[in-house]
C-alpha positions in Angstrom: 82.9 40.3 144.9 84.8 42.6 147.3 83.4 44.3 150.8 83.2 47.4 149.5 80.8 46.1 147.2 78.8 44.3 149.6 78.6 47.3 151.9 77.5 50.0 149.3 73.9 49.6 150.3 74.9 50.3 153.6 76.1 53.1 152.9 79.7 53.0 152.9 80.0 54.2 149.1 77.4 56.5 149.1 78.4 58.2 152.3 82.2 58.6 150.7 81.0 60.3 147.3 79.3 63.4 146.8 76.2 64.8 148.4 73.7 67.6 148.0 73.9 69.5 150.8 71.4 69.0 154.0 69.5 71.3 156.1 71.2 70.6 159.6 67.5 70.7 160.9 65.5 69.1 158.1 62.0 68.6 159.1 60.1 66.0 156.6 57.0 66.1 154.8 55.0 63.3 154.9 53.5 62.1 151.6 51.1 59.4 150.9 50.6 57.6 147.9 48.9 54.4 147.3 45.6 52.7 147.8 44.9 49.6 150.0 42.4 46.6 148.9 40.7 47.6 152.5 41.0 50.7 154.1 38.8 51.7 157.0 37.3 55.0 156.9 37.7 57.2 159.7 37.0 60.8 159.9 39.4 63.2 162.6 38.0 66.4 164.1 40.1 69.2 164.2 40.3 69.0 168.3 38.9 71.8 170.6 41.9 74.1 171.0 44.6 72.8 168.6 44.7 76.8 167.3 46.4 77.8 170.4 48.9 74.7 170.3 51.8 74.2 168.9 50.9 70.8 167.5 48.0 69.9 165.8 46.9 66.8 166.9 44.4 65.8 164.9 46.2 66.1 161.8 49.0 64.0 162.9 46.6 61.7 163.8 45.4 61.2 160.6 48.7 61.0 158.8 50.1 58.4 161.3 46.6 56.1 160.4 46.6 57.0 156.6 50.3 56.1 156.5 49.5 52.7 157.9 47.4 51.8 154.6 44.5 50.3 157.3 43.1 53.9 157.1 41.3 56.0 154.4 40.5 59.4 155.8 37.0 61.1 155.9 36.1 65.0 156.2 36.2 66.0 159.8 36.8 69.5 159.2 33.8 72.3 159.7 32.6 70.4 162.6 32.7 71.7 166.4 33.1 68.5 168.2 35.4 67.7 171.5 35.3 64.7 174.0 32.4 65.9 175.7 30.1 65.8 172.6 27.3 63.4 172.1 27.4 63.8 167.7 25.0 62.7 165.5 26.2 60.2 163.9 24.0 60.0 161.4 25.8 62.7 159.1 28.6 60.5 159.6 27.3 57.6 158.0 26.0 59.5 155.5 29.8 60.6 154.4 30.8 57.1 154.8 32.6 56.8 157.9 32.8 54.0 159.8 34.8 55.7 163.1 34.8 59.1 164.5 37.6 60.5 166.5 37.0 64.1 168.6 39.2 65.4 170.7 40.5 68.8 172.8 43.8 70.1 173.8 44.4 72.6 176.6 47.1 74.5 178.2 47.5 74.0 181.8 48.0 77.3 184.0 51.9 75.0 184.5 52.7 75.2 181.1 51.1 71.3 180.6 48.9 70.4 177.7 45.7 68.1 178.6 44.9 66.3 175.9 41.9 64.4 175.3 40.5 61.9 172.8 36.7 59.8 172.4 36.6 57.5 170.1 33.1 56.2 168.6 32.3 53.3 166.2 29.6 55.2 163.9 28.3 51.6 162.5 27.3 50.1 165.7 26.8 54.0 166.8 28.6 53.7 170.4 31.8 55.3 171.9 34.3 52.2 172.2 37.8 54.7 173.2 38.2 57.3 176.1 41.4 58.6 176.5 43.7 61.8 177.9 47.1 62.7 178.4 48.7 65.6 180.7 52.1 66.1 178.5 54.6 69.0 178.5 54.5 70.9 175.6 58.0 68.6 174.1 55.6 66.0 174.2 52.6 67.1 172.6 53.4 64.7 169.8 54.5 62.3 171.4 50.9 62.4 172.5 49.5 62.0 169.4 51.4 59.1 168.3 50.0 57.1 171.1 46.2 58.5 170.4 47.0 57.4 167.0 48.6 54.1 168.5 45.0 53.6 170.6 42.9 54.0 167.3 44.5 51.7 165.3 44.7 48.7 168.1 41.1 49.5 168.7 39.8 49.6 165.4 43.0 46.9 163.6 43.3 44.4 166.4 47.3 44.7 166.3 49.5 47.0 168.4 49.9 50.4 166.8 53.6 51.8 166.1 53.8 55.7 165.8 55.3 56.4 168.8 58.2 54.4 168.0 61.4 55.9 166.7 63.7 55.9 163.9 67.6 56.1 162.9 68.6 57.4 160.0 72.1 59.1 158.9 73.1 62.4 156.9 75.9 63.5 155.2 76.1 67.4 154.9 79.4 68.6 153.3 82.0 67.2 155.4 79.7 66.9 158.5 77.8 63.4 159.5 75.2 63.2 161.7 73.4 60.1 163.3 69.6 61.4 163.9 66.7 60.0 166.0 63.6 61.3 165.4 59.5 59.9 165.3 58.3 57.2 163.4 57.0 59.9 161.1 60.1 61.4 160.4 59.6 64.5 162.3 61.3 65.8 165.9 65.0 65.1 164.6 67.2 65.2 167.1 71.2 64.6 166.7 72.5 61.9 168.6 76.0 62.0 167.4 78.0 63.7 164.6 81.5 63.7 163.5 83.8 64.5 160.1 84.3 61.0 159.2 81.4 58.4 158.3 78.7 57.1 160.2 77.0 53.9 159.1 75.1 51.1 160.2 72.7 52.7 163.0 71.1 49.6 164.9 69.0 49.7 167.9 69.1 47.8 171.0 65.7 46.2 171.7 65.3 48.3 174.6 65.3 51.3 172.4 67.6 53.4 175.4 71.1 52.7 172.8 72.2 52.3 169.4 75.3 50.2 167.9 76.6 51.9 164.8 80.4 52.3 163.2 82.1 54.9 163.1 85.1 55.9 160.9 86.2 58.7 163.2 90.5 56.2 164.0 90.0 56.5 160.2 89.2 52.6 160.1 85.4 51.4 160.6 85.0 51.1 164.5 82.0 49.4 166.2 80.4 52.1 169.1 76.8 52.0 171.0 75.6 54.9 172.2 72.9 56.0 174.9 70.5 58.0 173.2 69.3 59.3 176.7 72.8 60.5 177.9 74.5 60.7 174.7 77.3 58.2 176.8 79.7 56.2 173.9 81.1 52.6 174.8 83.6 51.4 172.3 83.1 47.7 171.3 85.2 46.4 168.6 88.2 47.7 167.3 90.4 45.0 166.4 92.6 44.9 163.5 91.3 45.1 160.1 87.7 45.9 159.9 85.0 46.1 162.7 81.3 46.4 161.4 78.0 45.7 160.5 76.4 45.5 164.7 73.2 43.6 165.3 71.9 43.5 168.5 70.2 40.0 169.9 67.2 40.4 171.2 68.4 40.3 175.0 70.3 42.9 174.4 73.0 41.4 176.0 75.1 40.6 173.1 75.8 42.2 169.3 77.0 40.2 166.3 79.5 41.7 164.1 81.5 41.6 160.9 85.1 41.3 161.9 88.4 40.8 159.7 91.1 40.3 162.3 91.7 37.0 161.3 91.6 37.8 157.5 88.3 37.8 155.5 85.4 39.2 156.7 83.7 37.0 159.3 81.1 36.6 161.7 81.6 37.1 165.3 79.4 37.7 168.5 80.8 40.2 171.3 79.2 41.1 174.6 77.2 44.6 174.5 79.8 45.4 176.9 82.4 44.7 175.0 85.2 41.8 175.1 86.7 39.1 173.5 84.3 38.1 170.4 83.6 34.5 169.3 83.7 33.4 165.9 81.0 31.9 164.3 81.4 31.6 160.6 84.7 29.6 159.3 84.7 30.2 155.4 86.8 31.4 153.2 84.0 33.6 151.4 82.8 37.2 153.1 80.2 36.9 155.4 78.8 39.8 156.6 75.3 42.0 157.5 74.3 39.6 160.9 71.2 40.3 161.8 69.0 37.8 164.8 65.6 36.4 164.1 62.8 37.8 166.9 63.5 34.7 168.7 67.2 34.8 169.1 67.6 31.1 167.3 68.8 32.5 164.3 71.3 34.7 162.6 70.6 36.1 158.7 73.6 37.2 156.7 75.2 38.0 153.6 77.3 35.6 152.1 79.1 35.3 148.5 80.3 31.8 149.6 78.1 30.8 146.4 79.9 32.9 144.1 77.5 36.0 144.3 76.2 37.9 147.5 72.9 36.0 148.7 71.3 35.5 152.1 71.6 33.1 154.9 70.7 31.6 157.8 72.2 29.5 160.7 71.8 29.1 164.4 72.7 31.7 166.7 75.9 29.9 167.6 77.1 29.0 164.3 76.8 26.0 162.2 76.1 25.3 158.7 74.6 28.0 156.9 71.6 27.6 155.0 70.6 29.8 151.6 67.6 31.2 151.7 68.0 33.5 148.4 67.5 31.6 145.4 66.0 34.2 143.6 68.3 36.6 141.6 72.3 36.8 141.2 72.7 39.9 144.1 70.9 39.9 147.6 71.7 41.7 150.4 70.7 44.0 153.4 68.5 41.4 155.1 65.9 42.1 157.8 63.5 39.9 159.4 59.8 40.7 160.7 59.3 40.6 164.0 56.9 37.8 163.5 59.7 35.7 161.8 57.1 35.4 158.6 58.9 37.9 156.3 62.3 38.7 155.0 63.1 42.3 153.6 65.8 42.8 151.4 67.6 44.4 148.8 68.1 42.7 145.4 69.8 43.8 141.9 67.5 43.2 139.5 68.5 44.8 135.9 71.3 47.1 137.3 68.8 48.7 140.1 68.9 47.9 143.7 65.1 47.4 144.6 63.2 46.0 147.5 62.1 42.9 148.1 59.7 41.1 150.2 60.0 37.0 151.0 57.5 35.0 152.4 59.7 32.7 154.4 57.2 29.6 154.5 56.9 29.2 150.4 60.0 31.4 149.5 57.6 33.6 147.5 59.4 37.0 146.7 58.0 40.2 145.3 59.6 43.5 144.4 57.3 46.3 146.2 58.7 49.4 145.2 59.1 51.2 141.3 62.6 52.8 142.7 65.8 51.6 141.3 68.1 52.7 144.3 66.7 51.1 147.3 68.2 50.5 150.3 68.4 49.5 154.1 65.2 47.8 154.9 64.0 47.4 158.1 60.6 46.6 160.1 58.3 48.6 162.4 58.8 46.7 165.5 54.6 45.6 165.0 55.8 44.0 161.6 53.3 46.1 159.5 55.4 48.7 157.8 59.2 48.8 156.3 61.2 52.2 156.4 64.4 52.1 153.7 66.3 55.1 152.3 65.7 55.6 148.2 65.7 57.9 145.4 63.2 59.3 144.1 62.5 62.4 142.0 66.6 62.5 141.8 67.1 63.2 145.8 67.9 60.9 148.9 64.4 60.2 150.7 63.4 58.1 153.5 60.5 55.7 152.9 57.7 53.6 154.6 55.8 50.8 153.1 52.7 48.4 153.2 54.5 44.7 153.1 52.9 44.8 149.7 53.6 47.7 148.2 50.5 49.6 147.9 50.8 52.4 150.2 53.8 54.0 150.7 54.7 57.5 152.4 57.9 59.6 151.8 59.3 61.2 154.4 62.2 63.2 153.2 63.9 66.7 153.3 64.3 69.4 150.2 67.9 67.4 149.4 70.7 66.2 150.4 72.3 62.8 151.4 70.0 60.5 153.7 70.9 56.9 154.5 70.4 54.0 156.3 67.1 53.8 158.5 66.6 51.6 161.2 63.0 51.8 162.9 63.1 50.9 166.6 61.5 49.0 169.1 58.1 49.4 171.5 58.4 52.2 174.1 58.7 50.6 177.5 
């Protein structure tokens, strides 16, 4: 096996070939597909106002819930409701609801939105949320990710991720472009583009930067980048090849796939930059670092078995241990914030298709029908994956359930669009 080969799911090969052409704006459509064994139903009133806003917050509501696969959605339309209602809830029953969400938005004589949510449990037939945000107009879905965030800790328990953001990359002629934009796909904004590759986007676990290579010395170079300020800091570029970032979760430090000293290696380097340190001594290629939630482990790529499969060892080195057993070809590792699952990308029959390991009884499933899979990686709450496929013969980006059943597309008309990397928690 050579790097190149390694690295063609993270882009490197794909983003050197052709590519359909890309919107420099593309907004994405989100569609759902799938049903879940349980899915709580949950009906979302058009809110009081939403015709003279920009956004409609009720509907992104609903697609940020149904896209979780914890939701099935319920009629709310053709019903005057706000925050201020006391509804029957009797009707609702009726249609099968168990949760009814009302809402309002209105422009402030400043240019603000208020927004407003209730929430009521239609079982037990009591309000259980009461919520409102005063947002500029920018922000108006922002504000709806977090009323959608609100419902689903309510209603699930567990900490709700659609105000989160993702990284992706596109290639458009010539023209690459690193993009951040919501954990729905939508708001795209450029954080960096150039005439040479991008790959690798990573985010620090602050969410304020992101580590990613760029081939603009026409060599891979390892960069992070304020998203805020837009400010560059150049972190490796030693001889040879400098790749494949990962931050640790204290942000203070970045493993890295480095061939100064011959094959590709791992090393650790400061998030400021510096001197790295070396921490796998083989004469294989070990490459695609990326830290366990706690910081006491690293995952990588390794053919130091005769194929490309995944391992693990401490943070500071040591002896690796395989934790692929499964298959001749696995690679693109990424770890669950819980440290229960492992994502990745295997070959199975030619196709590159997505995986899912439990790491407790090494149980693996393939959750996707795509054959050109790609680039896993977790929503910071450990519910959802985002990876970059094909499907219906164009790039797409992609969210699924852990097990497969509901899954959301959010991608473009066309062109090329690679390597997703969901971020952290808003602080």
């Amino acid at each position: 096996m050579n790097q190149p080969a390694l690295w063609r799911r993270r882009g490197v090969m794909g983003l050197l070939g052709g590519a359909v052409a890309l919107p420099a704006l593309a907004q994405f459509r989100v569609e759902v597909t799938g049903v879940g064994v349980t899915q709580l139903p949950i009906a979302i009133v058009p809110f009081r106002g939403e015709d003279g806003s920009p956004q409609k917050i009720a509907a992104i509501v609903q697609a940020d819930l149904e896209r979780s696969g914890q939701f099935r959605a319920v009629d709310g339309t053709g019903t005057a409701l706000d925050e201020a209602s006391r509804p029957d809830l009797g009707p609702w029953r009726q249609k099968g609801a168990d949760a009814l969400a009302v809402g309002s938005v209105m422009r402030l004589a400043d240019g603000r939105y208020d927004v407003r949510m209730r929430l009521w449990d239609v079982v037990r037939g009591q309000e259980v949320l009461v919520h409102s945000y005063v947002v500029a107009t920018g922000d108006l879905r922002l504000a709806a990710h977090r009323i959608s965030d609100l419902i689903y800790e309510k209603l699930t328990g567990d900490k709700g991720a659609f105000a989160t953001r993702i990284a992706y990359i596109t290639k458009n002629g010539n023209r690459y472009v690193l993009w951040v934009a919501d954990a729905d796909g939508e708001n795209s904004q450029s954080a960096f583009a150039s005439n040479e590759p991008i790959i690798s986007p990573a985010w620090s676990p602050d969410g304020t930067r992101l580590a990613y290579v760029s081939f603009e010395s026409r060599k891979p170079v390892v960069y992070t980048h304020e998203v805020a300020g837009g400010r560059r800091r150049l972190i490796a570029n030693f001889r040879g090849s400098n790749s494949a970032p990962a931050w640790a979760p204290d942000g203070r430090t970045l493993a890295v796939t480095l061939t100064r000293d011959g094959g590709s290696q791992l090393y650790t380097i400061g998030a400021e930059g510096g001197e790295p340190r070396r921490l796998t001594q083989s004469a294989s290629i070990d490459t695609e670092p990326v830290y366990s939630s706690d910081g006491r482990s690293i995952y990588f790529v390794s053919d130091r078995g005769g194929a490309p499969q995944i391992y693990r060892m401490g943070a500071g080195g040591g002896e690796p241990q395989r934790v692929t057993f499964t298959g001749s070809y696995n690679i693109s590792p990424a770890i669950s914030p819980d440290g229960r699952w492992l994502a990745y990308i295997s070959r199975i029959n030619g196709a590159f298709k997505l995986q899912v390991m439990e790491l407790a009884s090494g149980y693996a499933q393939s959750i996707t029908d795509t054959t050109a899979d790609e680039s896993p990686s977790f929503a910071p709450n450990g519910r959802l994956l985002v990876y970059a496929t094909r499907q219906g013969g164009r790039e797409a980006l992609m969210t699924s359930t852990l097990d497969g059943k509901i899954k959301a597309r959010l991608a473009g008309q066309g062109g090329d669009i690679r390597e997703p990397d969901w971020g952290p928690f808003l602080r």
